[in-house]
Every structure is written in structure tokens, then in C-alpha cells.
C-alpha positions in Angstrom: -66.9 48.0 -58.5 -65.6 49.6 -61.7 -63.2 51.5 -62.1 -62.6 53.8 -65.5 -59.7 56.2 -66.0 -60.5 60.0 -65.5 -60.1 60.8 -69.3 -63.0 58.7 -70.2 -65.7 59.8 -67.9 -64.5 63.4 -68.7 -65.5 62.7 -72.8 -68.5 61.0 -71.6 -69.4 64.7 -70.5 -68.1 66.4 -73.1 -69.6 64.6 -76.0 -73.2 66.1 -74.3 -74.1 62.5 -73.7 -76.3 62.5 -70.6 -73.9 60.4 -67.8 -75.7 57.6 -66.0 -76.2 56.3 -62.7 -73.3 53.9 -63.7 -71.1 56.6 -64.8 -71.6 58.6 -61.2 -70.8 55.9 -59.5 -67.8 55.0 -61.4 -66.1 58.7 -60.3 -67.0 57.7 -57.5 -64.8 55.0 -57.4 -61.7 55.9 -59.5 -61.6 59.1 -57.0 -61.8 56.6 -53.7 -59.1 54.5 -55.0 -56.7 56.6 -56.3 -54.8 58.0 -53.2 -52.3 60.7 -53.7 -48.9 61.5 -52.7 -48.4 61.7 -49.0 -48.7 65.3 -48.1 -45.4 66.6 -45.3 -46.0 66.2 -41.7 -47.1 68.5 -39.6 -45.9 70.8 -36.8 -46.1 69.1 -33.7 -48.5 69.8 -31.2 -48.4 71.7 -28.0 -47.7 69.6 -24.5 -50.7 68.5 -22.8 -51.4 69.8 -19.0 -49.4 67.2 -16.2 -52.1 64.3 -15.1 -53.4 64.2 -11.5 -53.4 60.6 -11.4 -50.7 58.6 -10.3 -49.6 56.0 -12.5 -49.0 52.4 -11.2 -45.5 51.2 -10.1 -42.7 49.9 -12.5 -41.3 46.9 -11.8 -38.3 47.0 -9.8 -34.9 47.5 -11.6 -32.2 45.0 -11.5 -29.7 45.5 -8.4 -27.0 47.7 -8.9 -22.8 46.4 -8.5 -21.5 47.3 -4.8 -19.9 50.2 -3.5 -16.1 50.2 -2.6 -15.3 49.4 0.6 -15.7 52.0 3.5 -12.8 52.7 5.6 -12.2 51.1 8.8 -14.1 52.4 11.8 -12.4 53.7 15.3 -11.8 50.5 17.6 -14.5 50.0 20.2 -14.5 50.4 23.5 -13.0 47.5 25.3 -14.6 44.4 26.7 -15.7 43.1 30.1 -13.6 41.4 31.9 -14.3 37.1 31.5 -14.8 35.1 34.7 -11.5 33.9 35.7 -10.8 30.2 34.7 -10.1 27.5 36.9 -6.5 26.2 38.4 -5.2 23.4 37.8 -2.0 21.7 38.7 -0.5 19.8 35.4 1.3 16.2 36.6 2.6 15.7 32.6 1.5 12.5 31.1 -0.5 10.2 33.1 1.3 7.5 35.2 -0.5 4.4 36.7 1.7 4.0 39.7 0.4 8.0 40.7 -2.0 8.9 42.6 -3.7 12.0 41.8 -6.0 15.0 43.9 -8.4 16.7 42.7 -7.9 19.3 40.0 -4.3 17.7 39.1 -4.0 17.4 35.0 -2.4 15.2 33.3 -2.4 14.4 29.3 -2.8 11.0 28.2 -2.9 9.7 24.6 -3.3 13.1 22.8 -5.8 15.0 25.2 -5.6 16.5 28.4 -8.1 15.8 31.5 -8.7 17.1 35.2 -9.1 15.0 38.3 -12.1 15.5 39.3 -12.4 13.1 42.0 -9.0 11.9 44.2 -8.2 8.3 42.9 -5.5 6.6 44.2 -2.5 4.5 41.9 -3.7 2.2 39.8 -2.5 0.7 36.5 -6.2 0.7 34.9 -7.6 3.7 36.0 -7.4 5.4 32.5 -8.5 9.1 32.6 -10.7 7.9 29.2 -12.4 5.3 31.1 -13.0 6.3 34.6 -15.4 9.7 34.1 -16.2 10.0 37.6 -12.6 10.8 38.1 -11.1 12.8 35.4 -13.2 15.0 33.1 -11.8 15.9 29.8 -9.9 19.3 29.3 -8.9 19.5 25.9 -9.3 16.5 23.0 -6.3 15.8 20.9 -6.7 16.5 17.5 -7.1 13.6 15.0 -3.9 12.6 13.2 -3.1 14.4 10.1 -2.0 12.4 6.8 1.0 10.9 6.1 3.1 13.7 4.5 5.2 13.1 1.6 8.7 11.5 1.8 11.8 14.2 2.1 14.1 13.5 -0.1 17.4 10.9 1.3 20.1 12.9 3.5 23.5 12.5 2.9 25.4 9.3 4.0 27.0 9.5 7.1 30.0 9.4 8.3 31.7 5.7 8.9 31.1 4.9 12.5 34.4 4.2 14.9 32.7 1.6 16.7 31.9 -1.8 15.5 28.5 -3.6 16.0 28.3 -6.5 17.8 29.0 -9.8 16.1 25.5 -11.2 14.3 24.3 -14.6 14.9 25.1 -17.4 12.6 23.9 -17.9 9.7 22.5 -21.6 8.5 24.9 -23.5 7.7 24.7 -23.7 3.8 23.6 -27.3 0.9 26.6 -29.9 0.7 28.2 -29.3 -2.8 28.3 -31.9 -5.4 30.8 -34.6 -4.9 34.1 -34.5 -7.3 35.1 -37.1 -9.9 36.6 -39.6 -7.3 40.7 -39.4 -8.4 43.0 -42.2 -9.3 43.9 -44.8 -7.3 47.5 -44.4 -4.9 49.9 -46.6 -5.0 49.8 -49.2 -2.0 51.4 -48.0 0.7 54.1 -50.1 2.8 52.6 -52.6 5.7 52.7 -50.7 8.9 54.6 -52.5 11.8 53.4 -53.1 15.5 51.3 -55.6 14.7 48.2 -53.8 13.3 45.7 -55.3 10.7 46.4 -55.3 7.3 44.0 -53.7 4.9 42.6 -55.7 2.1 41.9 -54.3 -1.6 38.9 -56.6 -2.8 38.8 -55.3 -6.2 35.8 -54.7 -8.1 32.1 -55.8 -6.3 29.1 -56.6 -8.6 26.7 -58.1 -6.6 25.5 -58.0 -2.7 28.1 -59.4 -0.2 28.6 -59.0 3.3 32.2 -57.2 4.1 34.8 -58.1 5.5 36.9 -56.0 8.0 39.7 -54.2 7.1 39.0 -54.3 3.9 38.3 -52.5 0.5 35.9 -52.6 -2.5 35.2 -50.9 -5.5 31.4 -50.6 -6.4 29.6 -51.2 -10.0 25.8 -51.1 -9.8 23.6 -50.5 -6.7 24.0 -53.0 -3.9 23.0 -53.8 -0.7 26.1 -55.0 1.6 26.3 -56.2 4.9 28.6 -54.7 7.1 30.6 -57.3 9.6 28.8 -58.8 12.3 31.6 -59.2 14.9 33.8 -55.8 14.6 36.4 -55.2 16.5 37.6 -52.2 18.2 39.2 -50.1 14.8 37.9 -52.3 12.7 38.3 -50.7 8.9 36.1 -51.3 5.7 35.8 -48.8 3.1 33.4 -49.0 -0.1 34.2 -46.8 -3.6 31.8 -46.2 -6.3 33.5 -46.3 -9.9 30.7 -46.4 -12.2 28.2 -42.8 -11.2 25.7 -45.4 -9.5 23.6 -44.1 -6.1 21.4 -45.6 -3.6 23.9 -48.5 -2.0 22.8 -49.4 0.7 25.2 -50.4 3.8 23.5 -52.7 6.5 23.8 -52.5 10.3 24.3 -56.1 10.0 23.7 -56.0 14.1 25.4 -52.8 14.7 24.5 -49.0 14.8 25.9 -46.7 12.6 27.0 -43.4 14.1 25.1 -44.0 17.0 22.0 -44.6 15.2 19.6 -48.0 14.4 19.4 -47.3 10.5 21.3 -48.3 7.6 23.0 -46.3 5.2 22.7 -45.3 2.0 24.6 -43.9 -0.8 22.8 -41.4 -2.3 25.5 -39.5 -4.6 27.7 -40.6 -7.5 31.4 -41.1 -7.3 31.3 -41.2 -3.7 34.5 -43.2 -1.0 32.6 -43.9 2.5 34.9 -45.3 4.7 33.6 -46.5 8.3 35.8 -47.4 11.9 34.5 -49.4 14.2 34.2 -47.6 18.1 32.2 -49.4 19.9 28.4 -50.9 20.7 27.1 -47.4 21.4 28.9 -45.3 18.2 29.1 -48.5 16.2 30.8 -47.7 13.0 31.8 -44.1 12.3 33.0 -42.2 9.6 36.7 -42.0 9.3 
């Protein structure tokens, strides 16, 4: 297709040239192609006649929001009457030493039950267990949760009257032994014909002891106590240098009424024994 501006074709037929085929057909298509201005719109048209024919259903719309509440109704008319209940004669809380007639009721552990069947006293004849005698009238609730802790009260008043006297309490560890103190003076001999008491000074090694006698400790020894005490018989042994675990021997005779020797297990310490007899043996003194 060719398309030539008006102006030309119109000298083309002025000029008295005789226009071709080609020239026909391209008026033809300058005129197709250039469109003109759109012309204004019309009036619009008169209203068709209402169809016959029903058109198909639209979808349903979407639910509407509700209405406000309607006021209350009048009351209605009042009920039958329900069919009476039964009676029962309540006993409070079940006792095994009871017996119990039929249609007594009793609670136990939370719930209530009927007799339904006379049983006679009996301290196992739970109302739970035996269901040919008691049927259940009304099951206890379960138990709620702990609720929370109320806060403390105030402190009470001191109370007039005094609590009874509480049992002993253990009796509570030795304490450590002191520094052992200086040596007294020697006293004056005692008259009435007693024995006289012996210092033997300072003991280094094991010995046997003598009665009625005295000695300071250095090291740990084993010494034999007499063999042949008599009856308030004295000996006394002192530790001067912090040593422990001297041992004192029965040398034939209990100590304190007991079949074992003893020892000196702290530092610093004065044990000093008497003499009872062949059941007490030595004692402490």
C-alpha cells in the first residue's frame, strides 16, 4: 500500500495528465487511513420493552450483622409438679460400731450414701465397699488447689500458763583440757595413822606404780598399776610435756568396774585413781 498526500494526486489531475490505476488506488488509501476527528456523541436512545424471561439467580449476598436484642417475653405458665423424692433418715458421718436400717444416710469421706440393705455394726463395712448395702447419694467433689498463703497475723498475746518442762537434751562434747597449773606446796602429813603419799618426780620410761604415790609423765608410756591394792589405795599420774595415749594397765584389777585399761588420750591431763574394791577396782577420785 502507498500512501501520497492529497495535494499530489490533486496536481496529478490538474496538470490534465490522465491518472492511473495506481493513482486510484492510492486515494483510495490516503482516504482509508486518514481518520478524522471524533464527531460528539449522540443522544441516547429510547428504553427497550421489559423481557419476559426470567434471568438466573445471583449468588447469595453475604449475611447481614444481627439485630438488637428483643425484649423479654411474659413468664410461662408454670410447671408440673416432680414426683416426690425419697426419705431418708441422715445418721451424720458413718460409724462402724452402728448399725444401720434401711434408708438411714450417712456421709463418709466426702460423699453421702443410703442404706439400702440393714447391715448390722461392723468396723469394715465401709459404705464405698459394701454396694449391696449402701448406694451412693451424692459424690464429694474432688479437692480444690492449695490456695495461696494469707499473709502472717499478728503475734499473740504472752500466754499465762507455762508449757510443760521438755525433755533433756544430750548432754553436750567434753571441752578441751586446761594448761595443767603449778605445782602446791606439800601439804602437812595427816595424823591417824593413814598412808603417806609419795611424789616420784619425773617418769621417762614404763614402770609399774606404786601405791600412794605420784608421778609426773614425759613421753607416752605404758605403766602398770599395783597388783595388790589395798582398800584406798592412792596413785596419781600428771602429764608435763602435751604427750597423749598413756596407757594405765589393769595390772590384775578392773578399772571402774570394767576389764580394760586406760588410756590417756588428751594433753596436760592429772588422772588420779582410789582403790574400792575387786568389783569397782580403781576409780576415779
Amino acid at each position: 500500500m502507498s500512501i501520497v498526500s492529497v495535494d499530489t494526486l490533486k496536481n496529478d489531475f490538474v496538470t490534465g495528465d490522465i491518472p492511473t490505476q495506481q493513482n486510484f488506488a492510492d486515494l483510495i488509501d490516503t482516504l482509508s487511513s486518514s481518520a478524522g476527528t471524533q464527531g460528539p456523541q449522540g443522544n441516547q436512545g429510547y428504553q427497550g420493552a421489559a423481557s419476559t424471561v426470567q434471568g438466573p439467580q445471583g449468588y447469595q449476598g453475604a449475611e447481614g450483622i444481627n439485630g438488637i436484642i428483643g425484649v423479654d417475653g411474659t413468664q410461662g405458665p408454670q410447671g408440673y409438679q416432680g414426683t416426690q423424692g425419697i426419705n431418708v433418715s441422715w445418721k451424720n458421718t458413718w460409724n462402724g460400731t452402728t448399725s444401720y436400717s434401711q434408708m438411714d444416710s450417712v456421709s463418709y469421706n466426702g460423699s453421702s450414701y443410703v442404706c439400702i440393705a440393714s447391715i448390722s455394726a461392723g468396723s469394715t463395712n465401709y459404705p464405698n465397699v459394701l454396694t449391696a448395702n449402701w448406694a451412693l447419694l451424692a459424690a464429694g467433689g474432688s479437692q480444690g488447689s492449695t490456695g495461696t498463703q494469707g499473709p502472717q497475723g499478728a503475734q499473740g498475746a504472752a500466754s499465762t500458763v507455762q508449757g510443760p518442762q521438755g525433755t533433756q537434751g544430750a548432754a553436750g562434747t567434753n571441752g578441751t583440757n586446761g594448761t595443767q597449773g603449778a605445782q602446791g606446796a606439800q601439804g602437812p602429813a595427816g595424823t591417824g595413822g593413814g598412808s603417806s603419799f609419795t611424789l616420784a618426780g619425773i617418769q621417762t620410761s614404763n614402770f609399774t606404780a606404786a601405791a600412794n604415790t605420784s608421778y609426773l609423765l614425759q613421753g607416752t608410756l605404758t605403766i602398770a598399776l599395783p597388783v595388790t591394792p589395798s582398800l584406798n589405795d592412792i596413785v596419781e599420774f600428771v602429764t608435763i610435756d602435751g604427750s597423749v595415749g598413756t596407757t594405765l594397765s589393769q595390772n590384775g584389777n578392773v578399772i571402774m568396774g570394767v576389764a580394760q585399761d586406760l588410756v590417756m588420750d588428751a594433753a596436760n591431763v592429772s588422772v588420779k585413781l582410789q582403790f574400792s574394791n575387786a568389783t569397782y577396782g580403781w576409780i576415779l577420785c
